[in-house]
C-alpha positions in Angstrom: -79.3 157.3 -135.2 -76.0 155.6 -134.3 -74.0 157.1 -136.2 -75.7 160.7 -134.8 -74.8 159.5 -131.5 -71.3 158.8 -132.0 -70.7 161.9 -134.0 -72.0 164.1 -130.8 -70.0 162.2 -128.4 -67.0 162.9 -130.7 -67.9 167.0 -130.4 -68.2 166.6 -126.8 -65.1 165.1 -126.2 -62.9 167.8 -128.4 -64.8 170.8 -126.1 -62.3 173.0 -124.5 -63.0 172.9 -120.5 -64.1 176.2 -119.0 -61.4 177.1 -116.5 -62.2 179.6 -113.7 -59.4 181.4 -111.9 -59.6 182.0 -108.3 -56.7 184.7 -107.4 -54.4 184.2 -104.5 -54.8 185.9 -101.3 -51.9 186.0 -100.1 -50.9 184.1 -96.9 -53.9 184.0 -93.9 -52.5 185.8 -90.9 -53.8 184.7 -87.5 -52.3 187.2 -85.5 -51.1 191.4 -86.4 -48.0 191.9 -88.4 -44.6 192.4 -86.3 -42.7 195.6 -87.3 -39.7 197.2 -86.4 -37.7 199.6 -88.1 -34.1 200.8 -88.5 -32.4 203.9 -88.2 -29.1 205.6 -88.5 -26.8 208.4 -88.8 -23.6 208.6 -89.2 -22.3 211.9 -87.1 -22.7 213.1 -83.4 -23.6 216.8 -84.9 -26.2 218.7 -83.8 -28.8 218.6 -86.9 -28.1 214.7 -87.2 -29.0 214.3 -83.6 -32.0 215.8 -84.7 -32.5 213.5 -87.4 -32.0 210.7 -85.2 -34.4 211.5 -82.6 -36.7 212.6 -85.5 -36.5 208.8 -87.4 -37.1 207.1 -83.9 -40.5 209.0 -83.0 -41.7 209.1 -86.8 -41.0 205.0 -87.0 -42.7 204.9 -83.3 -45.7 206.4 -84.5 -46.6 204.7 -88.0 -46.2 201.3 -86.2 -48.2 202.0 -83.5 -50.3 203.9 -85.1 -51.4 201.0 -87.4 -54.2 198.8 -86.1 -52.4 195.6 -88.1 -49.0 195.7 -87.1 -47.6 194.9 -83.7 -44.8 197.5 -82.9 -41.6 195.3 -81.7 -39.3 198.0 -81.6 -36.9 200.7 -83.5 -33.3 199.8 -83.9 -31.1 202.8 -84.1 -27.3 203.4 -84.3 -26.1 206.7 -83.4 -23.0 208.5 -85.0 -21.5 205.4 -86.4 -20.8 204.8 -90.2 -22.6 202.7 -92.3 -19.8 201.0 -94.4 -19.7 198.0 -92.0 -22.1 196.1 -90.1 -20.0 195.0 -87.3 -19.9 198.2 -85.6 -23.7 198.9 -85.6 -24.5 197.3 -82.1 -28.4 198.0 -83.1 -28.1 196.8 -86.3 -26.6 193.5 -85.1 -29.8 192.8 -82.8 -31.7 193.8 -85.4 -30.8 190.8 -87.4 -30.6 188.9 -84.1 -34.2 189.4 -83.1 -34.9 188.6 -86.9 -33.5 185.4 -86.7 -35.2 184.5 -83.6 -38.3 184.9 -85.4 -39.8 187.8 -83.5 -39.9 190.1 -86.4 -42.2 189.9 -89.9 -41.4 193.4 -91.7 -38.5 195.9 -91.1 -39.1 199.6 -92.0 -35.8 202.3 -93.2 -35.4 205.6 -94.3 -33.3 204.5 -97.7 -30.6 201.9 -98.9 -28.2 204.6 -97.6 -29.8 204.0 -94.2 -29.4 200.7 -94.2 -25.8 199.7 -95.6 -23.5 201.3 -97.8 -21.9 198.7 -98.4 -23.3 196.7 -101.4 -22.1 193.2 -100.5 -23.0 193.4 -96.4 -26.7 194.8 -98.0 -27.3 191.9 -100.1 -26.3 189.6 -97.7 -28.6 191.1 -94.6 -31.7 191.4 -97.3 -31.1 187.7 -98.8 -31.0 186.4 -94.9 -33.9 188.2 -94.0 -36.3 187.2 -96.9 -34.9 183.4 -96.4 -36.4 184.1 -92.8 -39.7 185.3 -94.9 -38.9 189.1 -93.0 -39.0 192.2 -96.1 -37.7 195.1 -95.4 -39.5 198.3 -96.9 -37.3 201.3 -98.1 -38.9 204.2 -98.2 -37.7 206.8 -100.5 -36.7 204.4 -102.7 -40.4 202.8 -102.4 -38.4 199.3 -102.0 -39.9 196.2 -100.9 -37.6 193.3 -100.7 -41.1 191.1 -100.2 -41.2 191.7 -103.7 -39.5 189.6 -106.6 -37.4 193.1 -108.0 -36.7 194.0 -104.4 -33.5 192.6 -104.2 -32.3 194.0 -107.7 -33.0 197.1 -107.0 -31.8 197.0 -103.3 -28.5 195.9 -105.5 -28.8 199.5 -107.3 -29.3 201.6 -104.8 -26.7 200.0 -102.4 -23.8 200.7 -105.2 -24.7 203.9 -105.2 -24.5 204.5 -101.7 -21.2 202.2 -101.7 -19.6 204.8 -104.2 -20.4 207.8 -102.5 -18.8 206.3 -99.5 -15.8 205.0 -101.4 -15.6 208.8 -103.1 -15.2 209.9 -99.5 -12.7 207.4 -98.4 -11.0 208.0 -101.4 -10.4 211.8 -101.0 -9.6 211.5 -97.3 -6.7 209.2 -98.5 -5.6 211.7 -101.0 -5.3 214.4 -98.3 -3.0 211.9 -96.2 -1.4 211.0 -99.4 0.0 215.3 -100.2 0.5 215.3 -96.5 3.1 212.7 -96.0 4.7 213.6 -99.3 5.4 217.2 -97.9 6.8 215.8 -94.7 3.5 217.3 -93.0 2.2 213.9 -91.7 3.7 212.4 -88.7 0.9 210.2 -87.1 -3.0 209.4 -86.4 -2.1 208.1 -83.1 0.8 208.9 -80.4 2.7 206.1 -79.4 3.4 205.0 -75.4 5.8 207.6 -74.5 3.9 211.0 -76.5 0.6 212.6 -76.8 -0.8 214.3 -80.4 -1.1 218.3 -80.0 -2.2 219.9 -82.8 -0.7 217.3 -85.2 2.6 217.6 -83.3 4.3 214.9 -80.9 5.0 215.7 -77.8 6.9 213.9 -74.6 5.0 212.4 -71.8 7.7 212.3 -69.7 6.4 209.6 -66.7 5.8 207.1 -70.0 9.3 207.9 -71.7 10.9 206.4 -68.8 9.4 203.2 -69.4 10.5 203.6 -72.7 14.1 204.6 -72.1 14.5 201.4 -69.4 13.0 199.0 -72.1 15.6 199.7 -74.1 18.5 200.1 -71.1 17.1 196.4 -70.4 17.5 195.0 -73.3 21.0 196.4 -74.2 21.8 195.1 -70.8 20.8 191.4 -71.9 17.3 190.7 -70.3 14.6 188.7 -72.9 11.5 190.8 -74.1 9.5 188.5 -72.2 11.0 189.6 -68.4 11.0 192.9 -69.6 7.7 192.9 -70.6 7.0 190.6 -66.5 9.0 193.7 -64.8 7.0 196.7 -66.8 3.7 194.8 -66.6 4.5 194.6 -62.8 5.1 198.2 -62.2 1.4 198.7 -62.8 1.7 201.2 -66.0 -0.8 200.2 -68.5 0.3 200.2 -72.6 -0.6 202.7 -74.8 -3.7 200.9 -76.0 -5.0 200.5 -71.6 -4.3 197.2 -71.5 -2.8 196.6 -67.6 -0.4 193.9 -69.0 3.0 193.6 -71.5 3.3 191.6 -73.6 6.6 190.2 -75.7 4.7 191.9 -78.6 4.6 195.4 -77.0 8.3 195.1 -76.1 9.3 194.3 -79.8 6.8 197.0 -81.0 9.0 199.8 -78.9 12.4 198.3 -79.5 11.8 198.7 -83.6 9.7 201.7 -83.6 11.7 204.6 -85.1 9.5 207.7 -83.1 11.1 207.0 -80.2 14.4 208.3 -81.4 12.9 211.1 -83.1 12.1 210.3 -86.7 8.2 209.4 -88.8 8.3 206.4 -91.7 5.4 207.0 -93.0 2.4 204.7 -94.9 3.9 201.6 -92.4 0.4 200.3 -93.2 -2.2 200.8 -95.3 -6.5 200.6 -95.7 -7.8 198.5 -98.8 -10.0 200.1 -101.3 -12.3 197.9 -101.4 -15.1 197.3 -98.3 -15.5 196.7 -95.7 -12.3 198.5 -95.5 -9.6 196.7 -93.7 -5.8 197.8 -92.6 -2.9 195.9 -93.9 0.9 196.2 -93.3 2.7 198.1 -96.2 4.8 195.2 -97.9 5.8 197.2 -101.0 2.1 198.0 -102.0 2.6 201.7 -101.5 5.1 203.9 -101.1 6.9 205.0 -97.7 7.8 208.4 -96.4 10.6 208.8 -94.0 11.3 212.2 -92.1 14.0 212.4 -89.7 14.5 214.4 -87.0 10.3 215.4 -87.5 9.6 215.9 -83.6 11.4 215.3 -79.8 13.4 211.7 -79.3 13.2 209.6 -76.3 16.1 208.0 -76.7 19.6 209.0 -77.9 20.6 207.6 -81.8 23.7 205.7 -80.5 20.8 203.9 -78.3 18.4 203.4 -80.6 20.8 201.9 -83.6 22.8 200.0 -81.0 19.4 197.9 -80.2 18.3 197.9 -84.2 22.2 195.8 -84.4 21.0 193.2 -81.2 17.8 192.9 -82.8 19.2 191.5 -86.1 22.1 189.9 -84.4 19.4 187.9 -82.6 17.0 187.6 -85.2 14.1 189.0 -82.5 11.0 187.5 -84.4 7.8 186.0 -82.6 7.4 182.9 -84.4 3.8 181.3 -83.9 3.7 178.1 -81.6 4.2 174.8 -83.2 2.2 172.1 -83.2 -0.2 169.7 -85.0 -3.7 169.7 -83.6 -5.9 167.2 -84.4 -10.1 166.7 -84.3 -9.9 165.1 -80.9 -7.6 167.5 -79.0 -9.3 168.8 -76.4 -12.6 167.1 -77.6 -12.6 163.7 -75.9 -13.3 163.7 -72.4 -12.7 160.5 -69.7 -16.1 159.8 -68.7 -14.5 158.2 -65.3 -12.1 160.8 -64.4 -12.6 163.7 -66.2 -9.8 164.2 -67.6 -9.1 165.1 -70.9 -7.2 162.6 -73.5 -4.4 163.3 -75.1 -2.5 161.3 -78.0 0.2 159.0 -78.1 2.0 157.5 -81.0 3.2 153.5 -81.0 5.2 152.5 -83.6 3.2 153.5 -86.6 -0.6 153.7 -84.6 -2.2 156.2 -82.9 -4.0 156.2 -79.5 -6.1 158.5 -77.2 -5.5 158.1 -73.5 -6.8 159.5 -70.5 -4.2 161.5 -68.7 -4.9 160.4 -65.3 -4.8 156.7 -66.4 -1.5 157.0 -68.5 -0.1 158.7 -65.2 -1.2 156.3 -62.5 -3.3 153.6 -64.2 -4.7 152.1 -61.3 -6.7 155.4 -60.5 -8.7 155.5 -64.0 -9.7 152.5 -65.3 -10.2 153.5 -69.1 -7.7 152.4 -71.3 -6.2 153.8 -74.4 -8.4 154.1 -77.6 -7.0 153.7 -81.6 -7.8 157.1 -83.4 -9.1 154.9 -86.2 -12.2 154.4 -83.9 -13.2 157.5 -83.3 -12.9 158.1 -87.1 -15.5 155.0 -86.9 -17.7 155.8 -84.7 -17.9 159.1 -86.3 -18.9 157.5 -89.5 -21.5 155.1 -87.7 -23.2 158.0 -86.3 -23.2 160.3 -89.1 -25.0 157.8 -91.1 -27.6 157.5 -88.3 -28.2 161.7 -88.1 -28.5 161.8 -91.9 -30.5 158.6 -92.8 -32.9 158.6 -89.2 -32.2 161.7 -87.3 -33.5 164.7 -89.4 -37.2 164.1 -89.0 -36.7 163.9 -85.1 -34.5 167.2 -85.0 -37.4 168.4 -87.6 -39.7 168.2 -84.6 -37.8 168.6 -81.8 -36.9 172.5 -83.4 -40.8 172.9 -84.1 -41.7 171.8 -81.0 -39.5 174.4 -79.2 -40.3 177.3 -81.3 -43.5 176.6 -80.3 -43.4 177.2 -76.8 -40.8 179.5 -76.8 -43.1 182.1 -79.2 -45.7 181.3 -77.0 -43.8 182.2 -74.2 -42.6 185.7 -75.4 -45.7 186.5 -76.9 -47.7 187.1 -74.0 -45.0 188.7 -72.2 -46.2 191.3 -70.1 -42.3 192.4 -69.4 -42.0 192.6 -73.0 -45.2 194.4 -73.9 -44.2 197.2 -70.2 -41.0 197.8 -72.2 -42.1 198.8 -75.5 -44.5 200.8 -74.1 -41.5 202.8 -72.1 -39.5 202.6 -75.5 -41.8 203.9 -77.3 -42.7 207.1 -74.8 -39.4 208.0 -74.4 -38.9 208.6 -78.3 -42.1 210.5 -78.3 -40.3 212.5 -75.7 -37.1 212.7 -77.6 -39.1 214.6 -81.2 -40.8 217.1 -78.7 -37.7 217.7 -77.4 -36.5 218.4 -80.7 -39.0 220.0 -82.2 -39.2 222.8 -79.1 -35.6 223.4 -79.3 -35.8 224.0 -83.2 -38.5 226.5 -82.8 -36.3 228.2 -80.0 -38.9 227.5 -77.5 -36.6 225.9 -75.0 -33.3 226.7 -73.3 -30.7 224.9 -74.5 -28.6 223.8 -70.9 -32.3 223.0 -70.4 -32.3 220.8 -73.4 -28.9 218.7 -73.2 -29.9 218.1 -69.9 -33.3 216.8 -70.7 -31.7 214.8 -74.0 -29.2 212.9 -71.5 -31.4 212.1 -69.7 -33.9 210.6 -72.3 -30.9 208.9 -73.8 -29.7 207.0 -70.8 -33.6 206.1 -69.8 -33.8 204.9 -73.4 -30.3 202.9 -73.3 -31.2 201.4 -70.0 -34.9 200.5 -71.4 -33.5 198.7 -74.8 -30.8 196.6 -72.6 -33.3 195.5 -69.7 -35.1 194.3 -73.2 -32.6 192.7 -74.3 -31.5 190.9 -70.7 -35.2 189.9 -70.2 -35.2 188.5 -74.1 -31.4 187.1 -73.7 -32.9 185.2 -70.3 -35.6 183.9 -72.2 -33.5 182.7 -75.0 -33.1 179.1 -75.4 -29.9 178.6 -77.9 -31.2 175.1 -78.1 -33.5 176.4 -80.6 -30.5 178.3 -82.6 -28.4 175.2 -82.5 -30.5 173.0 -83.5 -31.0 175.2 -86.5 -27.4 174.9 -87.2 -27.0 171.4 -87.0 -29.9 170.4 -89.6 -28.9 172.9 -92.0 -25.4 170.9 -91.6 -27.1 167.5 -92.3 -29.5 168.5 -94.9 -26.4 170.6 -97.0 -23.9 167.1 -96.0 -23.8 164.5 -98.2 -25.6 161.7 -97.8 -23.1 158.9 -96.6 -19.3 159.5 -96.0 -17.0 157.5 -97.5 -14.1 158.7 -95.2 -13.7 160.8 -92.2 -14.1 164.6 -92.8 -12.4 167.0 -89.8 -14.7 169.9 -90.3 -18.0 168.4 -90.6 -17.4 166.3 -87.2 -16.0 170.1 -86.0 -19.3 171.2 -87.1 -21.8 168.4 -85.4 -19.3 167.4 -82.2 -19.4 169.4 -79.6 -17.5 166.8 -76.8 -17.4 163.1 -76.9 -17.2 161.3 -73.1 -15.6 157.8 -73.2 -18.1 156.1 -70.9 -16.3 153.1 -70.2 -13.8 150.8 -72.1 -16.7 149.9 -74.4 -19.2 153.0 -75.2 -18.5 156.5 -76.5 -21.0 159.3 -75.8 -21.1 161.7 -78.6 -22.4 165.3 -77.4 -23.7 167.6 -80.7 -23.9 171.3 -80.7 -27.1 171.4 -79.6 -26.8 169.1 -76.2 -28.2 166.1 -77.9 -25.9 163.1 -76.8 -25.7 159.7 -78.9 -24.2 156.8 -78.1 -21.6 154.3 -80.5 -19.9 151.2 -79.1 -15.9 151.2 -79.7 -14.8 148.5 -81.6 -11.2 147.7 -80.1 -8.5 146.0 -82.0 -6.1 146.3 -79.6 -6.4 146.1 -75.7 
């Protein structure tokens, strides 16, 4: 019977468990799903306008038109390229708004849409899912939410990028045949000319300025009172700008247009994106063509101020001068005045002006460097060992009321209303004038106006938002991200982490420094004087 007993108790023990799987639901939403969308394209011409105004009202529709999602708004660039993100204004506050945390899902028309370039892509999709936003791409059926989202976002991106880089590539090929032929004079007319028809011509009024820069400068004066007595005539340069600069003068004085010849290829736009300009240094070759249109001033001029210039070796050589973490940073909290450094005998201190100047008007007395390296240290160790769960809360805590605060916005909820009206106008617009149904003064008046009452809707938004905005939030972002990626005690002062974390220090008094962080917290740390 025992042995029974013991034998069942053995079969019960080597039973495999039943295991039941409950599948995931996915993530329990208390409130509707925040969509936007993006849009773009890349000409003013008429059937891309149409395409614009087309991708506005469709994205306008499916969002509202969805009982689950909560339409935030459409972000749409119009006739600007797509192979950098820095010039898409909408683009930018797209990611802006994203990174405020006002948006959950982004819808576009394609990759192409989106980016075409393959490393500003990657980067905007990786940010965007860290912030837990995907972004849907439609023809592609993309969902960066997704774990192969990314990889093929990757795909379709180069694709894009190559297209664009074909482009670019051809266009550079044209300008290529054209300077070799001697056909190619310039993109843009210097001060002094205006383009017609790819041909430089003389803007008289401006080649007078021109001709008494260089009278000046034969005549002895600097660039920099030539550039005073232009600047005070009230001619803006070529480029608007109502003052001269030493620059500009140098720019004229070596520029070989203005007595009547073209070099060529002077600079040069990289291959690779974003695409950026550089000055020719051998890279490429040069094209020069004299005599190619009218000169300004005479040859004997021009070469006699080519010779001054290299007698004089007329270079702008950047200012010298050491800067250090404190210049400019350290602040008399007494006075006000700012401290600068002093060096004695092999030590370095940081006085206030005012008290190195009249001492018995400031109090505060000079500082050793090595201290503020110190205190630096002493407080680092604080933020990193004590200080993250505090700015953990205090960021929590202000996200909190801040969402709450923009979510029942009725200023907010007015404007996407209007926003979202006024593209409903725009398609109808579009749609009549396709089918010939309305006059088309008629309809460029009518799209004008539709544009400027959508422009003026999207920035009241984004004044009312901008108001609301409390970079506290942001900054506070930044600085635990610093402290959670810094290591965890510093052996030695490092110059760009307290650049980072510091945004002012205020020497109290003669025996406190307040540190002031990027985000407006301020700590204090005794100073620990040597020397008095």
């Amino acid at each position: 019977m025992n042995g029974q007993t013991a034998i069942s108790g053995s079969l019960a023990l080597d039973k495999v468990p039943s295991v039941i799987t409950i599948p995931a639901s996915g993530p329990v939403r208390t409130r509707k799903l925040r969509v936007a969308a993006y849009a773009r394209v890349s000409s003013n011409s008429e059937g891309q306008l149409h395409s614009f105004a087309a991708q506005n009202a469709y994205y306008t529709e499916l969002i509202t038109g969805n009982p689950e999602w909560e339409f935030v708004d459409v972000y749409a660039d119009e006739g600007i390229t797509g192979t950098s993100a820095e010039k898409r204004d909408d683009f930018q506050r797209l990611l802006k708004d994203c990174r405020r945390g006002r948006i959950d899902k982004v819808l576009t028309k394609s990759t192409a849409r989106f980016a075409r370039n393959t490393s500003e892509s990657l980067i905007a999709v990786r940010e965007l899912r860290d912030l837990e936003v995907g972004v849907c791409f439609e023809e592609q059926g993309i969902d960066t939410a997704q774990m192969s989202g990314e990889l093929l976002t990757a795909i379709f991106s180069m694709i894009a990028q190559k297209e664009s880089e074909a482009i670019s590539e051809n266009i550079r090929w044209t300008y290529q045949k054209k300077m070799k032929k001697g056909s190619f004079i310039t993109c843009k007319a210097p001060f002094g000319y205006r383009l017609v028809k790819g041909e430089l011509e003389i803007i008289e009024a401006e080649a007078q300025i021109i001709r008494l820069i260089f009278q000046r400068y034969l005549n002895g004066n600097s660039m920099e009172d030539i550039a005073k007595e232009i600047t005070r005539y009230g001619i803006p340069t070529r480029d608007k700008t109502p003052y001269w600069q030493t620059t500009s003068i140098q720019y004229v004085l070596h520029n070989e247009k203005y007595a009547g010849d073209s070099l060529a290829q002077k600079t040069y736009t990289t291959r690779t994106l974003p695409h950026r300009k550089k000055r020719n240094q051998g890279e490429y070759d040069q094209y020069f063509v004299p005599g190619s249109h009218p000169a300004i001033v005479d040859r004997e001029v021009f070469d006699r101020a080519q010779a001054l210039l290299k007698q004089k070796g007329a270079v702008i050589h950047p200012k010298s001068g050491v800067t250090y973490p404190w210049t400019g940073t350290v602040v008399c909290g007494a006075c006000g005045s700012i401290f600068k450094r002093k060096k004695c005998r092999e030590s370095a201190y940081w006085t206030c002006r005012l008290h190195d100047k009249t001492p018995d008007k400031c109090q505060i007395t000079q500082i050793p460097e090595s201290e503020f390296e110190h205190a630096f240290l002493r407080l680092y160790y604080k933020l990193r060992r004590h200080g993250m769960p505090v700015l953990s809360q205090l960021l929590t805590d202000l996200q909190t009321a801040q969402n709450g605060k923009l979510l029942w916005s009725l200023d907010v909820v007015e404007l996407n209303k209007q926003i979202a009206d006024i593209v409903r106008q725009e398609r109808l617009l579009a749609e009549l004038k396709q089918q010939g149904l309305v006059d088309p003064d008629i309809y460029i008046t009518r799209s004008n106006t539709l544009a400027e009452q959508l422009r003026t809707a999207k920035l009241e938004k984004e004044r009312f938002l901008e108001s609301e905005e409390d970079q506290t939030i942001q900054q506070t972002q930044v600085l635990l991200e610093i402290l959670e990626t810094g290591p965890e005690f510093l052996e030695a002062f490092d110059e760009e982490l307290f650049s980072e974390l510091v945004a002012k220090i205020i020497v109290e008094n003669n025996e406190c420094l307040r540190f002031r962080l990027i985000n407006g917290l301020e700590l204090t740390e005794p100073i620990e004087r040597t020397v008095r």
